[in-house]
C-alpha positions in Angstrom: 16.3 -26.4 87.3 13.2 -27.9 85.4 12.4 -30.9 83.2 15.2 -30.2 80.1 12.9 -30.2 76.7 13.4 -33.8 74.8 16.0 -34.2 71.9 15.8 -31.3 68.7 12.8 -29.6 70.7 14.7 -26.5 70.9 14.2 -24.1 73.2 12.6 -20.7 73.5 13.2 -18.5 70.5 16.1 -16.1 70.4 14.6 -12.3 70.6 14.9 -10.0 67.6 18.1 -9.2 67.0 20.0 -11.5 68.9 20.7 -13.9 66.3 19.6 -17.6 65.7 20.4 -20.3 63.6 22.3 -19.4 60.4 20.5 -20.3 56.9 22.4 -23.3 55.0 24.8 -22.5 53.0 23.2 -21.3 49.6 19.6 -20.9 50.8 20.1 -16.7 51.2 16.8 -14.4 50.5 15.8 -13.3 47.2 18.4 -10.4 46.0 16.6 -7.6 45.2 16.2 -6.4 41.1 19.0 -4.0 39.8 18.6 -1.0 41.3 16.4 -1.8 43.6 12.4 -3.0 44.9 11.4 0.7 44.3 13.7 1.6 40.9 12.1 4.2 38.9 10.9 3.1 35.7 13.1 4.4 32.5 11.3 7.3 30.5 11.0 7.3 27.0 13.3 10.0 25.6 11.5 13.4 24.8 12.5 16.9 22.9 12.4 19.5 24.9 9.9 22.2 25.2 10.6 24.7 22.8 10.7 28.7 23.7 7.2 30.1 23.8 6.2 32.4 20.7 3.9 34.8 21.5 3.1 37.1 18.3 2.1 40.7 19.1 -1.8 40.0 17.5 -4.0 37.7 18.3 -3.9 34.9 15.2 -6.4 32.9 13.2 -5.7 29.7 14.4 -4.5 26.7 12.0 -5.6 23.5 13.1 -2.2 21.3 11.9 -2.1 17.9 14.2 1.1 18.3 16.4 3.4 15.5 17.0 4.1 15.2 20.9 7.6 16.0 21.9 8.3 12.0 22.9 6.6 11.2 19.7 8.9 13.3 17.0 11.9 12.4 19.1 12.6 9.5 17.1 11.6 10.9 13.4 12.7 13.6 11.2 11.2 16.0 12.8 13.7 15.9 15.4 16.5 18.0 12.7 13.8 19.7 11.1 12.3 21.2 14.2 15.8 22.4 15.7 15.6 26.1 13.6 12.4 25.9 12.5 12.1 29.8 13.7 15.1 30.4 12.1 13.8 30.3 8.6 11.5 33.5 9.4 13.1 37.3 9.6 11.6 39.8 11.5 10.3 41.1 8.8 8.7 37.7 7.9 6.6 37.7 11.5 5.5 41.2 10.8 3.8 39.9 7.3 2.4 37.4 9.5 1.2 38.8 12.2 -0.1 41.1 9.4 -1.9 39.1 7.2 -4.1 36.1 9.4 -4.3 38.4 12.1 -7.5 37.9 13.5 -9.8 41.0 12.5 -12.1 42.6 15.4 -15.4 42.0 14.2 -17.3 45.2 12.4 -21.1 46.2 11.7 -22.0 43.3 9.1 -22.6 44.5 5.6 -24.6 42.9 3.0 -21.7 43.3 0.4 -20.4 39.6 -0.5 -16.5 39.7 0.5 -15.0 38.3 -2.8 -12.2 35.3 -2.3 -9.7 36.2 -4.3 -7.8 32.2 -4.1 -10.5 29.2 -4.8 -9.2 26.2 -2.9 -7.7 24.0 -5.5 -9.5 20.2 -6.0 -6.9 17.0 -7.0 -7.8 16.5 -10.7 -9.4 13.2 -11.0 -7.3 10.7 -11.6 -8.0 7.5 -10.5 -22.0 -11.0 -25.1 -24.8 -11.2 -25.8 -24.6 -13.8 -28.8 -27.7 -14.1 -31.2 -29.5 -17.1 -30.9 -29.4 -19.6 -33.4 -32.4 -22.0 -34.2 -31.3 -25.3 -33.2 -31.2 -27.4 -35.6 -33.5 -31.5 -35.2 -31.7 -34.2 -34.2 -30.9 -36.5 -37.0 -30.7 -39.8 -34.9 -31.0 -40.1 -31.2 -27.9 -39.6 -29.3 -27.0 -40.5 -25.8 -27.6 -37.4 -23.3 -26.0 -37.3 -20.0 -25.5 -34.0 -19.2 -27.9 -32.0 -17.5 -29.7 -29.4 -19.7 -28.3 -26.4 -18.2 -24.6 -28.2 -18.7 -25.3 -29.1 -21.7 -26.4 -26.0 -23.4 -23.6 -23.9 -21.6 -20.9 -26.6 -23.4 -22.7 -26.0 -26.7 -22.9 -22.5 -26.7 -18.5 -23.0 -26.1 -18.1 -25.4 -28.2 -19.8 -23.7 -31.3 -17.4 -20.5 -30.2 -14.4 -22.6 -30.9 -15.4 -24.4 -34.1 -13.2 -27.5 -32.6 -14.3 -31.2 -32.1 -13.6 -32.6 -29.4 -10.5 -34.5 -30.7 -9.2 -31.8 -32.9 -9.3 -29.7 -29.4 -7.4 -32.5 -28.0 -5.3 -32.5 -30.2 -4.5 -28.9 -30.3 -4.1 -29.1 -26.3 -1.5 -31.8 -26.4 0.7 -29.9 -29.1 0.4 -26.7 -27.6 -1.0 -25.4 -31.1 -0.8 -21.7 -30.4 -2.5 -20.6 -33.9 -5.7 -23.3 -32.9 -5.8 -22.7 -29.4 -5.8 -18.8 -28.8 -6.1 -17.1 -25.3 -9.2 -16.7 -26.0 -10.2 -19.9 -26.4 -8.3 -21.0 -23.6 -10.5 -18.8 -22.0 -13.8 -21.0 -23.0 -11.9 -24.3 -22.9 -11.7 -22.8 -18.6 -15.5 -22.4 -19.0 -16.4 -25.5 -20.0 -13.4 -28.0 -18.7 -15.0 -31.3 -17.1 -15.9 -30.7 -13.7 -16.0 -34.1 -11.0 -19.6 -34.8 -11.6 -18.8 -35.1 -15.6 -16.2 -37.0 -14.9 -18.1 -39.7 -13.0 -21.1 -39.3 -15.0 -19.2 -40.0 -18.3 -16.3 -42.1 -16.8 -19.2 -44.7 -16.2 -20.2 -43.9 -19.9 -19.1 -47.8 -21.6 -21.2 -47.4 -25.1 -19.5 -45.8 -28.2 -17.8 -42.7 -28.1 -19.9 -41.6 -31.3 -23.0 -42.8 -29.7 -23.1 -39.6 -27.4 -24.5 -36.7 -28.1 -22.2 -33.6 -29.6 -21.6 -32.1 -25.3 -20.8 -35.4 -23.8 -18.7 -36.3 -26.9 -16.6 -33.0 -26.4 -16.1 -33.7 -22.9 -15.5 -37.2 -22.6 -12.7 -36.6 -25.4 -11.3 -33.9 -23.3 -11.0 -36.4 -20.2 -8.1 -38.4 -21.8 -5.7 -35.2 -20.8 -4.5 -35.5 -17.0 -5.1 -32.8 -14.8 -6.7 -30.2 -17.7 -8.1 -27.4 -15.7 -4.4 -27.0 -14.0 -3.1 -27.5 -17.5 -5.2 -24.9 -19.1 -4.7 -22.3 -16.7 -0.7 -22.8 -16.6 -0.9 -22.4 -20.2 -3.0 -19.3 -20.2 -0.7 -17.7 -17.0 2.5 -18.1 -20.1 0.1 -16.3 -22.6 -0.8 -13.2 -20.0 2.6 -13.5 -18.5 4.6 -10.9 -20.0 1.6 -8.4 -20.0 0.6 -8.9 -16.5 3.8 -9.0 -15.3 4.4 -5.5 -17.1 1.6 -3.9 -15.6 2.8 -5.1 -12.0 6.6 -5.1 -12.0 5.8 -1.0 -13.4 3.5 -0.4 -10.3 6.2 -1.7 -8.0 9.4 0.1 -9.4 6.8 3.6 -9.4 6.4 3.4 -5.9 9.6 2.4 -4.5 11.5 5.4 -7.0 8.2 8.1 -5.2 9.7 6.4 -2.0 12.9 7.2 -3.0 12.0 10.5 -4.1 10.8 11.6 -0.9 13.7 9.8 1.2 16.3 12.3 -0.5 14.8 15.5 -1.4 16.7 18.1 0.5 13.9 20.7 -0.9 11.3 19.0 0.7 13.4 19.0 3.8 13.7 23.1 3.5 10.0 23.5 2.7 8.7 21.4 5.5 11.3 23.5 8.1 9.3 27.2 6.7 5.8 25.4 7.5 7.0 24.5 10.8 8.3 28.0 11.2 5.1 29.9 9.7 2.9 27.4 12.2 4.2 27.7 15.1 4.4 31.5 14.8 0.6 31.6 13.8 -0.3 28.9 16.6 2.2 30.7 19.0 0.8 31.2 22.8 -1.5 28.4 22.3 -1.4 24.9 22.5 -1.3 24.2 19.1 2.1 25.9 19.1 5.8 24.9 20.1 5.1 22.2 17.8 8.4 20.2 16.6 6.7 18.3 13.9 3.0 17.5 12.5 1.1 14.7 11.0 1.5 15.3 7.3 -2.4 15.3 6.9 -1.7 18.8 8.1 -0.5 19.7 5.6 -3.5 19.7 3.2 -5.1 22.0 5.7 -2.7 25.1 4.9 -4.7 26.5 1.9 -8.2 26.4 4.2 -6.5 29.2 6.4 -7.1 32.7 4.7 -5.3 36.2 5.1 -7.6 38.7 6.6 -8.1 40.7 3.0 -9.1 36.8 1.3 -6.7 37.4 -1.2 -4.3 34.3 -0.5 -4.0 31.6 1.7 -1.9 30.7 4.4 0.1 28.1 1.6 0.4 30.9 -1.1 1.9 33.2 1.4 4.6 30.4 2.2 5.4 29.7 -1.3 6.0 33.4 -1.5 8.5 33.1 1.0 10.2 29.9 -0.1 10.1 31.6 -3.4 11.6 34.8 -2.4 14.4 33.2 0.1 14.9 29.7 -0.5 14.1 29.3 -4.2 16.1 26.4 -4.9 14.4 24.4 -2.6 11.3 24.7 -5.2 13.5 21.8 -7.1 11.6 19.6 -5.0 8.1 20.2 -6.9 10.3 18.2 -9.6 12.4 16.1 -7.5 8.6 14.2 -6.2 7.3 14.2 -9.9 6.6 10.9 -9.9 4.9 10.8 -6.4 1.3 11.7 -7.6 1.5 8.9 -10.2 2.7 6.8 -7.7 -0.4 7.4 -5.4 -2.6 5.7 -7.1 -1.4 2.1 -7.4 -3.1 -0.3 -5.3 0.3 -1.9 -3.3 -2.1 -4.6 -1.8 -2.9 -5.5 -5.6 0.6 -5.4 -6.9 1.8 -7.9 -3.7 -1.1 -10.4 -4.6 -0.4 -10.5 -8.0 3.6 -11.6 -7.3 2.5 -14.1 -4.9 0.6 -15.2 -7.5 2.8 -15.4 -10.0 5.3 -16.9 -8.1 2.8 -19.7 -7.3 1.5 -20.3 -10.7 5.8 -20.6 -11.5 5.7 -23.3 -8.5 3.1 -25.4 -9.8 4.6 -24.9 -13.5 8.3 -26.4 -11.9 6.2 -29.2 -10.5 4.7 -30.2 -13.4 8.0 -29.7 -15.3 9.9 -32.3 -12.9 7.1 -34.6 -13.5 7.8 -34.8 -17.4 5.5 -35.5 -20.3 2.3 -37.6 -19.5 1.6 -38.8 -22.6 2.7 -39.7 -25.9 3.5 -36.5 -28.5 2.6 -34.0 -25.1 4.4 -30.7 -25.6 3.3 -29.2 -22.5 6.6 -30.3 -20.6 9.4 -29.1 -23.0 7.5 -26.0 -24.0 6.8 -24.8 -20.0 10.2 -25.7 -19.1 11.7 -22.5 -21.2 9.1 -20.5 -20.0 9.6 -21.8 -16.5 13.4 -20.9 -16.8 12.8 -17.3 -17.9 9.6 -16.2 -15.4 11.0 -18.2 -12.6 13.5 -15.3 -12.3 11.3 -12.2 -12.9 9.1 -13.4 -10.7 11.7 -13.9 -7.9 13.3 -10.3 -8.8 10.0 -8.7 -8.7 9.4 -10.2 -5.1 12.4 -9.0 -3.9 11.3 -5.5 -5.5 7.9 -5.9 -3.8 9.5 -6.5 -0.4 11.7 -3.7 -0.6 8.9 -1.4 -1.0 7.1 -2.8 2.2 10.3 -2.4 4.5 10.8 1.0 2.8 7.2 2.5 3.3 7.4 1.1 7.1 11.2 3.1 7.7 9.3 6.1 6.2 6.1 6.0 8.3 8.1 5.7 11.3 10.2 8.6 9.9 7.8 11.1 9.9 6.2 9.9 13.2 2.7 7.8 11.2 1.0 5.1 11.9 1.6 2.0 9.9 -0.6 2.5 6.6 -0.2 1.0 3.3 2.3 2.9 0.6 -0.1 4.7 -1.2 -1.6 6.4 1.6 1.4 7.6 2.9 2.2 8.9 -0.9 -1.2 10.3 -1.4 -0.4 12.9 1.9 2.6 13.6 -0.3 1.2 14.1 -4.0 -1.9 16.4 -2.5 0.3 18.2 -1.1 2.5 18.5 -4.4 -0.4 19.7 -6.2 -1.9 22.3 -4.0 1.5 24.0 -3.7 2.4 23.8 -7.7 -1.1 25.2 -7.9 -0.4 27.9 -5.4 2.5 28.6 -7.0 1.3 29.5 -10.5 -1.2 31.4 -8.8 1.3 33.5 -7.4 3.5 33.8 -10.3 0.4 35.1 -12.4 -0.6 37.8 -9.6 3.4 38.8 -9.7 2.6 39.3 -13.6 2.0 43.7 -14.1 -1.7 44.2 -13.9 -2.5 42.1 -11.0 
């Protein structure tokens, strides 16, 4: 029988399926994923189509920006969508149908057709000092300034009617009635920079030797860290305003968020534009719609009735007027929304975070304690660091809020991320325009009309 092959050669290879050398224990093939090498990959969850409307005339068509089904499944639109249709009669579709019909085109005439409804505009909402003739030097003083440095500290200096040490003085005391905001203000101005510090730090002569600029500044250079220290001191002066002005910008747009977040009305109103929409856009694809972008709805009062006596958004208050009047609470329930528009969130989040790190710097400087001798910075910025260290940390927390807020609501309604305002301001035109559209039809109700 033949030459046997040498040790661990093996022989010829079994044939497919016949078997062979089992795989160690533990060495098996790759499993295949869950579900399989070919699984289908997961859909994201959609509404369903809804029933085709087809109105019996052809309509004007209103341009709204439709939310896709897979996009509104996840927002409000979802409920408000269900029996949107609902909130119309018969009767309702007929006035419809009836009024932005679209009109066969007739033999022009040069008569001017007279619009009877003017669309409706959002009301607008959102030292030199005389010179003085310098007087002659008496005696020659020591300049080291710069000439432009030195007449800026002059001009300051003669503002504040303080010497150098009296303004020292005043600073290290925390002498409110000499040292006004205002003169804070200046001291800011005119505080020695690096280069006067190592220009006049070198300065070894008399203090009184130096003329009246580099006198004022070198006195000023005995207080530590000034420029911090002046504009710590001027934060507590401007404190209780500024912090007004922003903590009442925060709390106006978190209560219009609010507003909007529970308004039932607004729920009702929003479920008769659907309706009235998709009726108008029905047999076309702007119809079938289960929500819209809210910019759409600025674009109801550019659609007119076939006689141009009203709009498409006067004939819907009409009808929320006629069958769902208590809904119109909701023109008082987002009062404060239009207000609210106009703050400028990106503003009112930069000013707390700099507050609370102007507080930060004043608790460092606290822990420190007094630098020198008779220094009433410390004690005097330790009660104020005790009373803004906790507004500042509430309106943070209020500021916050109104950021996660504005984010839940964007995603409710199916926007894109924007800031707060600019999802209000969709809100407060569209407040307007209606409470304008409804006085206009209350005074055409009125005999005589």
């Amino acid at each position: 029988g033949g030459v046997p092959p040498p040790p661990g050669m093996g022989g010829i290879p079994p044939h497919p399926g016949m078997g062979g050398v089992p795989p160690p224990p533990g060495m098996g093939g790759v499993p295949p994923p869950p579900g399989g090498f070919f699984a289908p990959i997961a859909k994201k969850p959609s509404l369903p189509k809804k029933k085709s409307i087809k109105p019996k005339k052809k309509m004007k068509a209103f341009h709204w920006d439709k939310l896709g089904n897979t996009d509104a499944y996840t927002t409000i639109w979802k409920d408000l969508g269900k029996d949107d249709e609902k909130m119309l009669s018969k009767d309702d579709k007929m006035t419809i149908e009836l009024a932005f019909s679209v009109v066969p085109k007739k033999k022009k005439l040069k008569k001017k057709s007279r619009v009877g409804a003017d669309d409706i505009d959002l009301p607008d909402s959102f030292l030199k000092r005389k010179k003085r003739n310098k007087s002659p030097a008496k005696k020659k003083l020591v300049r080291l300034l710069d000439d432009k440095r030195r007449k800026a500290v002059e001009i300051v200096t003669r503002s504040l009617k303080l010497s150098g040490e009296e303004a020292r003085d005043a600073l290290l005391g925390m002498d409110h009635d000499a040292i006004t905001t205002e003169k804070l203000q200046m001291l800011l101005v005119v505080c020695p920079t690096s280069e006067d510090t190592k220009v006049l730090g070198n300065y070894k002569g008399r203090l009184s030797s130096l003329d009246h600029a580099e006198r004022f500044l070198k006195t000023l250079m005995e207080i530590p860290s000034l420029q911090t220290r002046l504009q710590l001191w001027l934060f507590k002066e401007d404190f209780d305003e500024s912090m007004g002005v922003v903590r009442e910008g925060v709390r106006a747009v978190n209560e219009a968020l609010s507003q909007i977040t529970t308004c039932k009305g607004l729920e009702t109103v929003l479920k008769v534009i659907l309706g009235v929409g998709n009726h108008i856009n029905g047999g076309t694809s702007k119809g079938g719609a289960w929500g819209v972008k809210l910019s759409s709805l600025a674009k109801l009062k550019s659609v007119k009735s076939n006689d141009r006596k009203q709009n498409l958004l006067h004939f819907i208050v009409n009808l929320v007027r006629e069958r769902y009047e208590s809904s119109l609470k909701f023109l008082d329930d987002l009062k404060g929304v239009e207000s609210a528009a106009q703050n400028d969130t990106a503003f009112l989040e930069s000013e707390a975070r700099r507050f609370a790190n102007r507080v930060q710097q004043v608790g460092n400087i606290v822990k420190k304690g007094p630098c020198m001798e008779d220094d009433q910075f410390v004690p005097v910025m330790k009660a104020f660091h005790d009373m803004s260290a906790s507004e500042t940390k509430r309106l943070l927390e209020e500021a916050k809020s109104m950021t996660r807020v504005n984010e839940k609501l964007c995603k409710m309604y199916g926007e894109k991320p924007q800031r707060p305002e600019e999802f209000l301001e969709k809100f407060a035109i569209f407040v307007c325009d209606f409470r304008q559209a409804y006085l206009h039809v209350i005074e055409r109700s009125k005999p005589g009309h």
